[in-house]
C-alpha beads as a LAMMPS data file, in Angstrom:
LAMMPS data file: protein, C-alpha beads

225 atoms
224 bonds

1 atom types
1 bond types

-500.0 500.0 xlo xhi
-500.0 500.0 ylo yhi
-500.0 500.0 zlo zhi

Masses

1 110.0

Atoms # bond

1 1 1 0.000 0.000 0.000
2 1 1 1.155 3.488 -1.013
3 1 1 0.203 6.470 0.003
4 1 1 0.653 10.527 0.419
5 1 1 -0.554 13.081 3.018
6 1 1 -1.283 16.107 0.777
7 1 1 -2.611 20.167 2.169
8 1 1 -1.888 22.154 5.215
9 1 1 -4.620 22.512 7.412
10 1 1 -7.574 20.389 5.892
11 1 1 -5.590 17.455 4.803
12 1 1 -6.179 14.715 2.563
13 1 1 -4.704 11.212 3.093
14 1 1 -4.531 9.488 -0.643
15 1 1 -4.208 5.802 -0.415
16 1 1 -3.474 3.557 -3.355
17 1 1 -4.401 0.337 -3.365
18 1 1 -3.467 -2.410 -5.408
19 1 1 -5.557 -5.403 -6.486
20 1 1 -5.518 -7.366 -3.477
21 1 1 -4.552 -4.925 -1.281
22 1 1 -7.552 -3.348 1.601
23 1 1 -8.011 -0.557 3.303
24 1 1 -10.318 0.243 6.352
25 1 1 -12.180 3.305 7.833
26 1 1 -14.298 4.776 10.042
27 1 1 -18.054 5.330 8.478
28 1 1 -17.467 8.380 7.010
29 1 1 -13.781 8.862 6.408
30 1 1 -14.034 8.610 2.605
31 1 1 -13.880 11.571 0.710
32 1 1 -13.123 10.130 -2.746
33 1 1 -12.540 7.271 -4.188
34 1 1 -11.662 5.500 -7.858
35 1 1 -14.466 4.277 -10.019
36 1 1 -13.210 0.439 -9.339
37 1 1 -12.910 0.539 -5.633
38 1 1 -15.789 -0.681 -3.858
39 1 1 -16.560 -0.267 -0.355
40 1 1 -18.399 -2.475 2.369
41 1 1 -19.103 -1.999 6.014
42 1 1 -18.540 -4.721 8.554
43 1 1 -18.560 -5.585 11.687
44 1 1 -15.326 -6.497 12.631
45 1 1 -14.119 -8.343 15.509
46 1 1 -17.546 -9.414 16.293
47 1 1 -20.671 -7.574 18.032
48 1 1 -18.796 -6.972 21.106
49 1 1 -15.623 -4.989 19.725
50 1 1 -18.594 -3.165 17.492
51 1 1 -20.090 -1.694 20.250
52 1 1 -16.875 -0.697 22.354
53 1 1 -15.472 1.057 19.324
54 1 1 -19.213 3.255 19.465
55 1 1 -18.834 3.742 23.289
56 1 1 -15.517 4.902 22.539
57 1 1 -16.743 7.590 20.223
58 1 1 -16.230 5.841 16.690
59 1 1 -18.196 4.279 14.258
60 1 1 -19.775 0.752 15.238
61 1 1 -18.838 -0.669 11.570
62 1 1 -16.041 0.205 9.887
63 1 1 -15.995 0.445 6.157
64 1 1 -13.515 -1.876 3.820
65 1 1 -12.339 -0.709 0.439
66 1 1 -10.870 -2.993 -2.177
67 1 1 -9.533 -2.226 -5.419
68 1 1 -10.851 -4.464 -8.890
69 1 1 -9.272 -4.473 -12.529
70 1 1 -5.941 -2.987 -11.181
71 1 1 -4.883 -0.080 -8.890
72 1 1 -7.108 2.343 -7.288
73 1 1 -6.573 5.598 -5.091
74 1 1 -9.311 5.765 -2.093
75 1 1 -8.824 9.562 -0.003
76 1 1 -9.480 9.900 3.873
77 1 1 -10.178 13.159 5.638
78 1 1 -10.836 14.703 8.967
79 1 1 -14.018 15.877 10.329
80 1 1 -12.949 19.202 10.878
81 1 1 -9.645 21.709 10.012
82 1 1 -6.294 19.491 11.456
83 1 1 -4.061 17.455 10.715
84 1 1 -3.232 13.544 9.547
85 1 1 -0.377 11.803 10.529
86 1 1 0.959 8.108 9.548
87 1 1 1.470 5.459 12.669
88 1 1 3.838 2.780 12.009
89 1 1 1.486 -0.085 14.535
90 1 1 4.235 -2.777 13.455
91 1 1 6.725 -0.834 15.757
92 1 1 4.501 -0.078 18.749
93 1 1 1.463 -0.167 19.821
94 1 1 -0.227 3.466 20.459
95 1 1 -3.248 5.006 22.451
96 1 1 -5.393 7.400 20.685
97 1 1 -7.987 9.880 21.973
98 1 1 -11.451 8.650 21.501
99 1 1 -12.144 10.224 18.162
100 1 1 -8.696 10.132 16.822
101 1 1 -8.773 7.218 14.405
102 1 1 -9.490 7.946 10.647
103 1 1 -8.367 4.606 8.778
104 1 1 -5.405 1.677 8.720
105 1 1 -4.589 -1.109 6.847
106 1 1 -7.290 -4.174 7.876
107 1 1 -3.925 -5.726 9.795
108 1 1 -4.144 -3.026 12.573
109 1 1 -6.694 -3.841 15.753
110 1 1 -8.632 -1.289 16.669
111 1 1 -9.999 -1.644 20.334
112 1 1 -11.403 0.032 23.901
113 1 1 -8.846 0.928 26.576
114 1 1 -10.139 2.238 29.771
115 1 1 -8.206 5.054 31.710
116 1 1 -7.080 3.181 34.947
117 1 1 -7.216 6.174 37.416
118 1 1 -9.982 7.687 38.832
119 1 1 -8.583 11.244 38.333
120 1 1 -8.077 10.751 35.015
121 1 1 -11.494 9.797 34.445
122 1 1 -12.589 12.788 35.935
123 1 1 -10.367 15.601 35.012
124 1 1 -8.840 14.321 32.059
125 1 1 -11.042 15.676 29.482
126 1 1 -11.105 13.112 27.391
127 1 1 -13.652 10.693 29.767
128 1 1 -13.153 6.889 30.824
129 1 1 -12.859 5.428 27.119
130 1 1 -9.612 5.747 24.818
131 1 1 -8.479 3.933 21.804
132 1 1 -5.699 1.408 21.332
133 1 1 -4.050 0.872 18.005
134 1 1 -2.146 -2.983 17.733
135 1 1 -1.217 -5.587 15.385
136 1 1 0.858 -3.981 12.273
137 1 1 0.614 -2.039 9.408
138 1 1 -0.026 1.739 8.558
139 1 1 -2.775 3.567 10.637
140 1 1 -3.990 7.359 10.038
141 1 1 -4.980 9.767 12.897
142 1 1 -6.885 13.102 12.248
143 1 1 -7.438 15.811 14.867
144 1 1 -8.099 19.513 14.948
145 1 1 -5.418 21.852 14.818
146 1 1 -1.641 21.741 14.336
147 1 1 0.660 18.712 15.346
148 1 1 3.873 18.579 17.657
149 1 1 5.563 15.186 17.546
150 1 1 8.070 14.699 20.318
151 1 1 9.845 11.971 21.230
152 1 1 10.297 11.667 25.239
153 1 1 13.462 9.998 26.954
154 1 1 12.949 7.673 29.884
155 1 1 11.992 9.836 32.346
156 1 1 11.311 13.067 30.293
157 1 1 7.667 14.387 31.229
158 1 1 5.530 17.166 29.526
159 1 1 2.555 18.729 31.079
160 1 1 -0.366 19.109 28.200
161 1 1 -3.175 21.280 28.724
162 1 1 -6.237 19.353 28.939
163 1 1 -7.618 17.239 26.174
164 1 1 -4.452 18.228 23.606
165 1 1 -2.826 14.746 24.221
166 1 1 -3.806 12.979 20.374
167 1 1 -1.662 10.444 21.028
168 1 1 0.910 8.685 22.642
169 1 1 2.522 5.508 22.269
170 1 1 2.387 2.738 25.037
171 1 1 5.323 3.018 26.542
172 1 1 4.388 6.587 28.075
173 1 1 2.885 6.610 31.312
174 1 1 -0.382 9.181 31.690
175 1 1 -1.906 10.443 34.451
176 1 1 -3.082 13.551 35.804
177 1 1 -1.284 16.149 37.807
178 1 1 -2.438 19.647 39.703
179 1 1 -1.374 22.973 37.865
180 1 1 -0.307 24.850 40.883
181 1 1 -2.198 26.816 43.542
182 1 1 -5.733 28.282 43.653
183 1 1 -5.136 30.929 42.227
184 1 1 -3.564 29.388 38.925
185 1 1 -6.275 27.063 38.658
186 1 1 -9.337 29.645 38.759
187 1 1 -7.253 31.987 36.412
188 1 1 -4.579 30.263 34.593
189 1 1 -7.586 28.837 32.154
190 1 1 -6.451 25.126 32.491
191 1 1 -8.242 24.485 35.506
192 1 1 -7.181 22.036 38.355
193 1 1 -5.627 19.745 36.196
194 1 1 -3.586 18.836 33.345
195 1 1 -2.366 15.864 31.816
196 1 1 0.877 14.298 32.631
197 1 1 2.860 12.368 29.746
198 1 1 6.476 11.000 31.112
199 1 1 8.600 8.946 28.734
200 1 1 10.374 7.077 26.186
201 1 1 7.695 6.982 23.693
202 1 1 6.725 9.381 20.985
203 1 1 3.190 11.694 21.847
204 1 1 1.334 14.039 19.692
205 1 1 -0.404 16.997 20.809
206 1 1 -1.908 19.039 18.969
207 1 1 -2.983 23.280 19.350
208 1 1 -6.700 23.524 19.080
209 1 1 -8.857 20.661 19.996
210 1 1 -12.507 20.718 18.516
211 1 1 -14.399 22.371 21.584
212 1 1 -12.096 25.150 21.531
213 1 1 -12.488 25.807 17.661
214 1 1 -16.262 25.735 18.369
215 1 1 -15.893 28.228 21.185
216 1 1 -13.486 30.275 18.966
217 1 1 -16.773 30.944 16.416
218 1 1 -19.767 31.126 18.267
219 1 1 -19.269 35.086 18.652
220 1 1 -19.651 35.467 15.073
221 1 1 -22.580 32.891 14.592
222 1 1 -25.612 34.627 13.882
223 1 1 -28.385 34.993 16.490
224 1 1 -32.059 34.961 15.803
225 1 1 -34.406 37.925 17.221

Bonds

1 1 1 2
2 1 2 3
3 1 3 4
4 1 4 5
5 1 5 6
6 1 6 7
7 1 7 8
8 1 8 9
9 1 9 10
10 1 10 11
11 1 11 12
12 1 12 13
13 1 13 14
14 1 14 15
15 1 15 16
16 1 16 17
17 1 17 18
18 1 18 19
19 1 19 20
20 1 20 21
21 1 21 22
22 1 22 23
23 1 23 24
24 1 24 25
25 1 25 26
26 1 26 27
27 1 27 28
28 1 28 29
29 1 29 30
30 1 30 31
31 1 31 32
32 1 32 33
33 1 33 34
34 1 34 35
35 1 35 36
36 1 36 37
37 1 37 38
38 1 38 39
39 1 39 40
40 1 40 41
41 1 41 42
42 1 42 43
43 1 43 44
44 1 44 45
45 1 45 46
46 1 46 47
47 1 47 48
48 1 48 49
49 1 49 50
50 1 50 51
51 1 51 52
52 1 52 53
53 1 53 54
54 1 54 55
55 1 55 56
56 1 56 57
57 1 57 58
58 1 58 59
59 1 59 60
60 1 60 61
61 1 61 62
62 1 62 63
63 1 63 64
64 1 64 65
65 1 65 66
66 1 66 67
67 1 67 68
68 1 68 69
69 1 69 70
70 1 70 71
71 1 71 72
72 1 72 73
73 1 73 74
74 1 74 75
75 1 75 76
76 1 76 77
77 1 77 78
78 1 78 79
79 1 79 80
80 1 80 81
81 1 81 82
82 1 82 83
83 1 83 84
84 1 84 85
85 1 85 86
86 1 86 87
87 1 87 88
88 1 88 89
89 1 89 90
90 1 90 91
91 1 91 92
92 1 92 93
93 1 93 94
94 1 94 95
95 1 95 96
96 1 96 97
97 1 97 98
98 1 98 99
99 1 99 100
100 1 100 101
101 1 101 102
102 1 102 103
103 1 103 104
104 1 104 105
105 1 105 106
106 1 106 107
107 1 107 108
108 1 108 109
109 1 109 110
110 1 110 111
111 1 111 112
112 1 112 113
113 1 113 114
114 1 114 115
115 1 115 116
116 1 116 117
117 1 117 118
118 1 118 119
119 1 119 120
120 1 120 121
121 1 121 122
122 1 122 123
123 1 123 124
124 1 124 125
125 1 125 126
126 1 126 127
127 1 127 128
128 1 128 129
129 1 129 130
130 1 130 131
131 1 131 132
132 1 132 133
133 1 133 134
134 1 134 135
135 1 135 136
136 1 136 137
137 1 137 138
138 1 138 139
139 1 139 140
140 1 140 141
141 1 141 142
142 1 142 143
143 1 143 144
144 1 144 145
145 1 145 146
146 1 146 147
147 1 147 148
148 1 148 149
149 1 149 150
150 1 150 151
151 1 151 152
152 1 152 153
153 1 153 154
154 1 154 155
155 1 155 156
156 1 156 157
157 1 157 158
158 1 158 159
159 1 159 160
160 1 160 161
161 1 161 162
162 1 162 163
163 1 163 164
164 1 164 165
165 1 165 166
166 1 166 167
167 1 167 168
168 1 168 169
169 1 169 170
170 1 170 171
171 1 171 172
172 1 172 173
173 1 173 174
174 1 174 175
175 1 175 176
176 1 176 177
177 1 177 178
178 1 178 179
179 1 179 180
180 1 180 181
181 1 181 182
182 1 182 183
183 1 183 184
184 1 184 185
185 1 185 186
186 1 186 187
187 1 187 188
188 1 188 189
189 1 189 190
190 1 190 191
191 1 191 192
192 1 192 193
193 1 193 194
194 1 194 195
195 1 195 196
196 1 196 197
197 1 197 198
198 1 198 199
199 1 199 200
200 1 200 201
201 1 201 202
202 1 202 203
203 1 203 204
204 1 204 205
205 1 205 206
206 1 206 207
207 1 207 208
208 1 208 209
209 1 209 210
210 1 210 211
211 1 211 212
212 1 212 213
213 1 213 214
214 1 214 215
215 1 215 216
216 1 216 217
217 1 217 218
218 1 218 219
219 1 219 220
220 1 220 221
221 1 221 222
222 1 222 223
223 1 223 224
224 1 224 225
């Protein structure tokens, strides 16, 4: 499978598939696709991983494309101005937030992880439910905003404001720490808490999460009466 991730801020991911050769999404991820790629929805892994990938936020079904009478070019995007990026699952498994996952090659699991601390649960932002990518293969996660990869030594922590964490992969511990005093948390606009990320393993944040772009345009909605 060959593929490109092509524009800045509303991004495309163009897959190209050759005969033989499948490629899986969440219901809704296609944006375009070749005349001789068909598409299918199934259940996979059974009822049970169906309806933990819906609690988690995602599509119950996820949709297959296959290509028929040579190659064909099937293209993924967000649900709202971001960014894609490309997960190697072969080298690592990673945790995603809820809504994160866009499409992989049928080789990577996608299941329900459950955030082990109360706290986080609580004041994490991003609830109980998260998603874990496994097996191998290519996977493609879309979020709103801009992306910073780093890559954390052992030990190495970042504090990320609430609900920026994309992704991280599974060697990073997460949990929750305080931001400071009172007085930082009622006006430092992060609140009590923020998320915790300590290495080795790569994370992804990103600048503007989906609430916050919201927030950013209901002033110039227009307002009836």
């Amino acid at each position: 499978m060959r593929y490109t991730i092509t524009g800045d801020n509303l991004q495309f991911v163009n897959v190209q598939l050759d005969e033989g050769e499948e490629l899986q999404s969440v219901a809704g991820g296609m944006v375009y696709m070749t005349g001789n790629v068909t598409m299918e929805a199934k259940l996979k892994g059974g009822l049970l991983k169906g309806i933990g990938r819906s609690l988690s936020g995602a599509s119950m079904f996820l949709v297959r494309y296959g290509s028929h009478g040579g190659s064909g070019i099937v293209g993924l995007g967000g649900s709202a101005p971001g960014k894609i990026v490309d997960l190697d699952i072969g080298k690592g498994r990673w945790i995603v937030q809820k809504t994160g996952y866009l499409g992989s090659q049928t080789t990577v699991e996608l299941s329900v992880v459950f955030q082990k601390k109360l706290g986080n649960v609580l004041f994490g932002g991003e609830g109980l439910i998260l998603q874990e990518l496994s097996g191998s293969g290519m996977a493609f996660v879309a979020s709103c905003g801009d992306f910073n990869i780093i890559d954390l030594k052992p030990g190495e922590a970042y504090k990320v404001s609430t609900a920026n964490a994309v992704a991280w992969q599974d060697t990073v511990k997460y949990g929750i720490s305080s931001v400071g005093g009172i007085k930082t948390a009622l006006f430092g606009g992060e609140g009590l808490f923020v998320t915790t990320l300590v290495g080795p393993g790569k994370i992804i944040i990103q600048s503007m999460t989906l609430p916050q772009l919201a927030g950013s345009l209901i002033p110039y909605m227009p307002h009836s009466g």
